[in-house]
VODO-517008 format. One record per residue (C-alpha): x negated, y negated, z; residue in one letter. Coordinates in steps of 0.1 Angstrom, whole numbers, m for minus. Layout:
VODO-517008
{{X Y Z} "a"}
...
This chain:
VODO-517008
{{0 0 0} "x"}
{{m25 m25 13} "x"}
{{m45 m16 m26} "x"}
{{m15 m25 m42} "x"}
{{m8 m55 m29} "x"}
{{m50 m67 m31} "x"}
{{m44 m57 m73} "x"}
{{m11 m79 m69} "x"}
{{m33 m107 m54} "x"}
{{m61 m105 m81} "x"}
{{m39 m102 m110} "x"}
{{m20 m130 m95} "x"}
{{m52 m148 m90} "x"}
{{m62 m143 m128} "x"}
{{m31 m152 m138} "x"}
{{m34 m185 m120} "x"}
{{m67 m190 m132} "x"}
{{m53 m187 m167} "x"}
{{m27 m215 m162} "x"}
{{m53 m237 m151} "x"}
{{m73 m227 m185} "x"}
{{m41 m230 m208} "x"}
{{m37 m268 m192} "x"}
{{m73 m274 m200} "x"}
{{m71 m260 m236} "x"}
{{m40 m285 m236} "x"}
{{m61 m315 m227} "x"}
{{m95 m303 m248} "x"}
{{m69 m300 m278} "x"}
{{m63 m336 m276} "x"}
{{m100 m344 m282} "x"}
{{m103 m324 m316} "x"}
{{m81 m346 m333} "x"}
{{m101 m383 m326} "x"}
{{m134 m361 m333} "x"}
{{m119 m351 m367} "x"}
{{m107 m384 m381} "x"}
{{m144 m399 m366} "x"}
{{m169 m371 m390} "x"}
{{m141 m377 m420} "x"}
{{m151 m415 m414} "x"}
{{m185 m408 m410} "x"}
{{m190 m384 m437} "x"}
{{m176 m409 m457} "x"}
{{m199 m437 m450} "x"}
{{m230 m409 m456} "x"}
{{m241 m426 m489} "x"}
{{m248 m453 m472} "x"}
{{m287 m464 m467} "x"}
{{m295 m459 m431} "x"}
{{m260 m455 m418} "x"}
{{m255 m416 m429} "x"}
{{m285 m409 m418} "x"}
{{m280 m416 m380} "x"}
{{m245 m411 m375} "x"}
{{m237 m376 m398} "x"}
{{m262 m360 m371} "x"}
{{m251 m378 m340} "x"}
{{m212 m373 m346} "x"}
{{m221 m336 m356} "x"}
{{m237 m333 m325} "x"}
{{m206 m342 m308} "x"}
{{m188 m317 m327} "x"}
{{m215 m290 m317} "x"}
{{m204 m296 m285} "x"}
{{m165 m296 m284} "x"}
{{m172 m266 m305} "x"}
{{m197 m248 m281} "x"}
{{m171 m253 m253} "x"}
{{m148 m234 m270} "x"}
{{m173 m210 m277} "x"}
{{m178 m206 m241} "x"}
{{m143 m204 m231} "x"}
{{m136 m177 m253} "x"}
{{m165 m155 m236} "x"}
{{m151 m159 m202} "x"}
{{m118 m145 m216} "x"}
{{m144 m110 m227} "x"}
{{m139 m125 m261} "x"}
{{m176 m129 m274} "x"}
{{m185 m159 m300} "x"}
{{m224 m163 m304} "x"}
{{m238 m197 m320} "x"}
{{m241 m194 m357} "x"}
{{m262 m225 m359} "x"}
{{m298 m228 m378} "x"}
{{m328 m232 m356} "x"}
{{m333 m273 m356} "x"}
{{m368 m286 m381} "x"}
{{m399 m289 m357} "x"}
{{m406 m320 m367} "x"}
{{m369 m333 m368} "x"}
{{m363 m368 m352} "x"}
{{m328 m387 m347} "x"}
{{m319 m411 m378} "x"}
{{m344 m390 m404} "x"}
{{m342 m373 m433} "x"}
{{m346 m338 m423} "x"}
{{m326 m333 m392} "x"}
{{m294 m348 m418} "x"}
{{m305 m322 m440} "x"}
{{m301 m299 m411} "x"}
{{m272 m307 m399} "x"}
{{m247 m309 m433} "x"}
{{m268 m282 m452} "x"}
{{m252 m258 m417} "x"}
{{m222 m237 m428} "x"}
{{m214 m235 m391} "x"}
{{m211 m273 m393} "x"}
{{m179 m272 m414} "x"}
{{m167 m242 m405} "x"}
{{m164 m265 m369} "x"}
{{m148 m294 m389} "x"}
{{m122 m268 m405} "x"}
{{m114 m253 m371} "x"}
{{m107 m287 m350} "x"}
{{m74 m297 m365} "x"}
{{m56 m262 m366} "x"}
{{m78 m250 m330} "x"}
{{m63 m281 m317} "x"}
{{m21 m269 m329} "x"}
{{m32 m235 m312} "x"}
{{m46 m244 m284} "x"}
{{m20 m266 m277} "x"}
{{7 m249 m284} "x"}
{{m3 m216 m264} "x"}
{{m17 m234 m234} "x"}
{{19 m255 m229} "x"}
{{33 m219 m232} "x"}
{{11 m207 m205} "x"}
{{18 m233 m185} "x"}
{{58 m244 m186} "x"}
{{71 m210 m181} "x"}
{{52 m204 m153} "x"}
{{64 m239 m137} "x"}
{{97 m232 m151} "x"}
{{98 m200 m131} "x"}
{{80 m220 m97} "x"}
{{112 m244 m101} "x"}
{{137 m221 m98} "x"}
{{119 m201 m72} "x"}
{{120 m230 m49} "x"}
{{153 m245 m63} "x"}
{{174 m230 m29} "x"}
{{152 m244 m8} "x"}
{{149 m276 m19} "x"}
{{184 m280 m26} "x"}
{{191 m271 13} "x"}
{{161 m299 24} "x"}
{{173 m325 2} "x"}
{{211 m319 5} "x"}
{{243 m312 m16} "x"}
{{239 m347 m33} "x"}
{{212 m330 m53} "x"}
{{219 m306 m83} "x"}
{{182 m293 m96} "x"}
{{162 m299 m119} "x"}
{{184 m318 m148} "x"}
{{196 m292 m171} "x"}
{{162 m266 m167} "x"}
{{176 m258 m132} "x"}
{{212 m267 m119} "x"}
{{228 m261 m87} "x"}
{{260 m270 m72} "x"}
{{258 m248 m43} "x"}
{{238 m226 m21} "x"}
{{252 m192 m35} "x"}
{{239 m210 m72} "x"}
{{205 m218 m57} "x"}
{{199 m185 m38} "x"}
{{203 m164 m74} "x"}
{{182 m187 m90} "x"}
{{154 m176 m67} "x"}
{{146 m139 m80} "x"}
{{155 m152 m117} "x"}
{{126 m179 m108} "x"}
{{102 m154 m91} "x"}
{{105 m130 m126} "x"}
{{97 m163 m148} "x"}
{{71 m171 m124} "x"}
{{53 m136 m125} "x"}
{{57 m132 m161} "x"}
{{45 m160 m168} "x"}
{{16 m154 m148} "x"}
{{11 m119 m165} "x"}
{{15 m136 m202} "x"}
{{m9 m165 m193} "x"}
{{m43 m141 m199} "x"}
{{m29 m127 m227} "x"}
{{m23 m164 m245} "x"}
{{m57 m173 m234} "x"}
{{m73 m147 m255} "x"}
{{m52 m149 m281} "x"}
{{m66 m186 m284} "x"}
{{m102 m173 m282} "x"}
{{m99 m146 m311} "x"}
{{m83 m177 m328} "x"}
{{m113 m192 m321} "x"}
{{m139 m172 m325} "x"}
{{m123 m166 m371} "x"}
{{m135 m200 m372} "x"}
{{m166 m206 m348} "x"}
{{m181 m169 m345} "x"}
{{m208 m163 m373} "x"}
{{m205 m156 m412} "x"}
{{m216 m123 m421} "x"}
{{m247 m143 m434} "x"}
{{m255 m158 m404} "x"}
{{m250 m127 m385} "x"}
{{m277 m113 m403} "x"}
{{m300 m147 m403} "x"}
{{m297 m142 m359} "x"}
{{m304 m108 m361} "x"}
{{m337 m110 m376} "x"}
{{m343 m139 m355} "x"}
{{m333 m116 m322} "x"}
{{m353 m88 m337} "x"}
{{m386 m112 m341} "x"}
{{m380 m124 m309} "x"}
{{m372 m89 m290} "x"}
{{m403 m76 m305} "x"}
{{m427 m104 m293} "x"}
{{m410 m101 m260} "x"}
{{m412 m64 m259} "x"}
{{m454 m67 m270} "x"}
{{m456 m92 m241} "x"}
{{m435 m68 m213} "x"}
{{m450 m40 m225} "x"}
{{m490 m54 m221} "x"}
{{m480 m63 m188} "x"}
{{m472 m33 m177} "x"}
{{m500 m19 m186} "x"}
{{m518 m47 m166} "x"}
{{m500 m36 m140} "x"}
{{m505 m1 m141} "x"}
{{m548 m5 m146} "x"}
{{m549 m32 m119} "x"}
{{m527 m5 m93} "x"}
{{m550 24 m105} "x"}
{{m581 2 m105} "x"}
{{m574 m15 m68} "x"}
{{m560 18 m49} "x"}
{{m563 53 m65} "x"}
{{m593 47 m83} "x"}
{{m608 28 m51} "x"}
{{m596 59 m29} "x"}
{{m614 84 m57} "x"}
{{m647 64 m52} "x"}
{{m650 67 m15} "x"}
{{m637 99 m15} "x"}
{{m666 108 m38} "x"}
{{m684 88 m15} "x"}
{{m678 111 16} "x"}
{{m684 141 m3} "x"}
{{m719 131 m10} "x"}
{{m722 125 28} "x"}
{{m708 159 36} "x"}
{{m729 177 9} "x"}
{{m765 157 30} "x"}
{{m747 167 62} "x"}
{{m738 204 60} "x"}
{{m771 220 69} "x"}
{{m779 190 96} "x"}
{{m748 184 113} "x"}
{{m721 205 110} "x"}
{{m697 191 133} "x"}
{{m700 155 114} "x"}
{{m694 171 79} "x"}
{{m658 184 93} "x"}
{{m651 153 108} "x"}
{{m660 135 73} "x"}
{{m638 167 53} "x"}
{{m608 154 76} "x"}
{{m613 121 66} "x"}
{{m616 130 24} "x"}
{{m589 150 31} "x"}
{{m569 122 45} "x"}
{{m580 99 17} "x"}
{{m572 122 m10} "x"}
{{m537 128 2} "x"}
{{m532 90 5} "x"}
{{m544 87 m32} "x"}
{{m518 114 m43} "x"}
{{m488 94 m26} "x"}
{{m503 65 m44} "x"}
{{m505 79 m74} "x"}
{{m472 94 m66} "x"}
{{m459 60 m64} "x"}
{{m469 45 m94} "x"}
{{m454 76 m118} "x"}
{{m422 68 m100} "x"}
{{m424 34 m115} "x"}
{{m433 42 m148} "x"}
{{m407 75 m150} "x"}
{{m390 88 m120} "x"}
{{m393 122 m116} "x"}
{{m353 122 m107} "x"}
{{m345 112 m141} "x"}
{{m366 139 m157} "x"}
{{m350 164 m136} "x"}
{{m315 154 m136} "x"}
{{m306 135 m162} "x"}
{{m294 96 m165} "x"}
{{m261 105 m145} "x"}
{{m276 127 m118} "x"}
{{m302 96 m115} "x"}
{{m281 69 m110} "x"}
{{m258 93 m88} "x"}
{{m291 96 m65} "x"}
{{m298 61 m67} "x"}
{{m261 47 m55} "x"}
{{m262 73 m22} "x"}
{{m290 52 m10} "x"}
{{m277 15 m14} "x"}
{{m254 3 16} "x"}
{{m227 m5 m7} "x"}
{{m201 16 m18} "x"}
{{m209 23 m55} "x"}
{{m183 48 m74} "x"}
{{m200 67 m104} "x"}
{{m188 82 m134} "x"}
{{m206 101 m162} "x"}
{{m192 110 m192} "x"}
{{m223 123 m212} "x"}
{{m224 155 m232} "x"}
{{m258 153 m235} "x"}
{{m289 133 m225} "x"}
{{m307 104 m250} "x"}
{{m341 102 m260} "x"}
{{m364 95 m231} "x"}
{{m369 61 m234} "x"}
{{m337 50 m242} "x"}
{{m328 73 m206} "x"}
{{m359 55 m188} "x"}
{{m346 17 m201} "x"}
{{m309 23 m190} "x"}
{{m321 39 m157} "x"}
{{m338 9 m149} "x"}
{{m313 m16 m162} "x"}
{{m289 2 m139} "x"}
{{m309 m3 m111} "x"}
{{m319 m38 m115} "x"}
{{m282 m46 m120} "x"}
{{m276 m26 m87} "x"}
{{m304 m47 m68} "x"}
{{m283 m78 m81} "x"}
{{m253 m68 m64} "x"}
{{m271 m61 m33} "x"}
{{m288 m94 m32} "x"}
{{m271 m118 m50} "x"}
{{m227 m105 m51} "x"}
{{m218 m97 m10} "x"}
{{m198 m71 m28} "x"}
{{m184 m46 m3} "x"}
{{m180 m17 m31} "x"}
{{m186 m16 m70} "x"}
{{m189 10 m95} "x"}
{{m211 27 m125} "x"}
{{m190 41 m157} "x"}
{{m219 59 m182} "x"}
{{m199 70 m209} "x"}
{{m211 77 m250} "x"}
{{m192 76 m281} "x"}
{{m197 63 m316} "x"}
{{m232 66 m313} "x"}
{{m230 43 m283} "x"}
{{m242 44 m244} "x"}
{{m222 25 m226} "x"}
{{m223 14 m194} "x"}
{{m203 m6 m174} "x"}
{{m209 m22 m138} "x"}
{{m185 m41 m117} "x"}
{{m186 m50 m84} "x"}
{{m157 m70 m62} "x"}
{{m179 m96 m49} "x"}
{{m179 m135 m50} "x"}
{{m191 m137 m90} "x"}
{{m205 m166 m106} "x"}
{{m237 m145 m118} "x"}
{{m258 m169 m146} "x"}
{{m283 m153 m164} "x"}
{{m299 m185 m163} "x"}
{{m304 m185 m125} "x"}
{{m332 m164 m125} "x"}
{{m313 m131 m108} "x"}
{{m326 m106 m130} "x"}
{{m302 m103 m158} "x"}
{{m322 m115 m186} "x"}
{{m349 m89 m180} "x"}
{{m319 m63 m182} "x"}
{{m312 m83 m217} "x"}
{{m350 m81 m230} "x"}
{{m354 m46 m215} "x"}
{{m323 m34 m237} "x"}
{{m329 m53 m265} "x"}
{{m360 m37 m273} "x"}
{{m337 m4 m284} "x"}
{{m314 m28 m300} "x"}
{{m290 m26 m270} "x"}
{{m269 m55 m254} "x"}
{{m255 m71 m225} "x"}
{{m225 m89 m219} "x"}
{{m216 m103 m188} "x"}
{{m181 m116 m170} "x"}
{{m185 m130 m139} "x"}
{{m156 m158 m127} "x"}
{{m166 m177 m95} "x"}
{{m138 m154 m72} "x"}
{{m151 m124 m88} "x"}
{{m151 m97 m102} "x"}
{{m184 m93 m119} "x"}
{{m184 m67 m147} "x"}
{{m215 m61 m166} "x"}
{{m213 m43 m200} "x"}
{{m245 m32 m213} "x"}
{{m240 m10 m247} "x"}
{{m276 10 m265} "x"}
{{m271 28 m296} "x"}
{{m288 65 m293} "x"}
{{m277 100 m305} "x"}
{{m272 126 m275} "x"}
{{m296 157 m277} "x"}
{{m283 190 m260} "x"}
{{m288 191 m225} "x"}
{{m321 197 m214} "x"}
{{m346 211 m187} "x"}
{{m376 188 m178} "x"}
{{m398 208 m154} "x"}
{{m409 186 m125} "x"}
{{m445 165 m123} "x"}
{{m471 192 m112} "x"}
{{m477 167 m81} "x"}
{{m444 170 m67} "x"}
């Protein structure tokens, strides 16, 4: 019972939150129009010496913007639009010549002057639906009581809610409370309705989509040259400053204990405990550092079996469910594993979440995994928590991340990775286990 009424709550509270967005797409709708009639004056005035120059880019700018919003807003309804725009000259400066020729030689830049006068009919049109019916049904829900505080010399709302006596008033409540909740069910649904609107005119051509793709693919690469050199800095300065360190003055006492045997005995035990000692400290070490290159968990059991392990030992409740037939190539297994658990350590840290869940499921040629927890949201992968490693770590198989994370919660994290499933398989376990 007390579940049922929490999902109540949050639906409630999305619904809410998606009035609030329908009267803001209401109000932002307003702006496209003055921004339209502006670039059709300023485009028109481009001929002229000077005057094209500065204010084509500066009133495209503005347009960039409105449009970039929107591009935003749709992604917070899980409704993903990704900037089409060309990377800006090097050597572009306001009012010249090449950042003009940026800006109008852009197919993005009149695919956002085509979308601002109809974006602006839709988005006002749904977000006034999304918000009168649910005021519509808040009237009548609190048409009794009103009626009975202000007295029979009041009779409603004009002709949306009329009441000529308490009996009237009382039936308008549950007829209020179903507007009121349908409303509020309807309002998320409008919302993305707007953003696939959206996203035909302001997600990228099938051009462009290829143009950022071999961008993303340059840049993943550089980035995955970079991570992986400093891992293996990593790895040589651990071996260098412990196991390697240990290994020297372990060889070290065995040269004493090879002077000592004949002469003293009793001090070449005492330095065999000691090599002993060390050498079973540089095995742990050593232990160690395989762990972090390949856990010897995920060899064993398997992506699911590993995460499984690795949600028993976090204080949070964390639900897991695998659907995998099979397991993926190793490093595809290895980077999931570890964007799993980075996104895990987020939610320790960063979410106060008092539960959260894992879903590894594969179809289509895709891993997919999804994360949620029921914490306090408002995760940015610009605040430094860890999220864009998961992107560069998954981008480097060509994988992605998308994330949804409103400032009440909940956070879901979506992280697809094309692979193929092999047949399940038995990796024996690392000789120094």
């Amino acid at each position: 019972m007390t579940g049922a009424v929490a999902r109540a709550g949050r639906r409630a509270g999305r619904g809410g939150r998606s009035v609030l967005d329908g009267l803001a797409s209401v109000g932002l709708a307003v702006t496209n129009l003055p921004l339209l009639v502006v670039s059709i004056v300023v485009l028109a005035l481009a001929p002229v010496p000077f005057l094209g120059l500065a204010l084509v880019p500066w009133t495209m700018s503005l347009v960039r913007m409105r449009a970039n919003l929107e591009r935003r807003r749709a992604s917070r309804t899980g409704v993903l639009v990704t900037c089409p725009y060309h990377p800006a000259p090097e050597r572009a400066v306001p009012g010249g010549w090449q950042r003009f020729r940026w800006t109008v030689t852009d197919p993005a830049t009149w695919r956002d002057l085509a979308w601002l006068a109809p974006g602006a009919l839709v988005g006002c049109g749904l977000g006034l639906i999304g918000v009168l019916v649910p005021l519509y049904g808040l009237a009548g829900l609190t048409l009794a009581p009103v009626w009975i505080w202000l007295g029979t010399g009041w009779y409603g709302y004009g002709s949306i809610w009329s009441v000529d006596s308490i009996v009237v008033g009382l039936l308008c409540v549950p007829q209020g409370a179903v507007i009121l909740a349908g409303g509020l069910s309807v309002a998320p649904w409008l919302r993305r309705v707007d953003a696939h609107f959206a996203r035909l005119f302001l997600a990228p051509t099938r051009t462009a989509e290829l143009r950022l793709r071999v961008t993303q693919l340059t840049v993943t690469r550089a980035d995955t040259v970079d991570a992986q050199a400093a891992e293996l800095r990593r790895i040589e300065r651990d071996l260098h400053d412990g196991v390697q360190a240990r290994l020297v003055s372990l060889s070290m006492v065995i040269g004493l204990v090879d002077e000592l045997l004949d002469r003293n005995p009793a001090g070449a035990r005492r330095l065999l405990a000691e090599a002993r000692e060390s050498s079973g400290a540089a095995l742990v070490e050593l232990r160690h550092l395989v762990r972090g290159i390949h856990p010897p968990v995920l060899a064993e059991r398997g992506l699911g079996g590993a995460v499984r392990a690795l949600a028993i030992g976090l204080p949070v409740e964390i639900a897991v469910e695998v659907d995998l037939p099979g397991r993926p190539d190793t490093p595809v297994e290895s980077a999931a594993y570890f964007a799993v658990a980075e996104t895990l350590t987020n939610l320790i840290r960063h979410s106060r979440a008092r539960r959260g869940s894992v879903i590894l499921r594969h179809a289509h040629g895709i891993l997919k995994i999804v994360v949620t927890d029921d914490g306090a949201g408002g995760a940015d992968p610009a605040s430094g928590s860890g999220l864009r490693g998961i992107e560069r770590r998954l981008a480097a198989f060509d994988g992605t991340m998308t994330l949804s994370s409103p400032p009440s919660g909940p956070t879901v994290i979506t992280m697809e990775l094309p692979c193929v499933l092999l047949s399940p398989r038995t990796t024996p376990s690392s000789v120094m286990d």
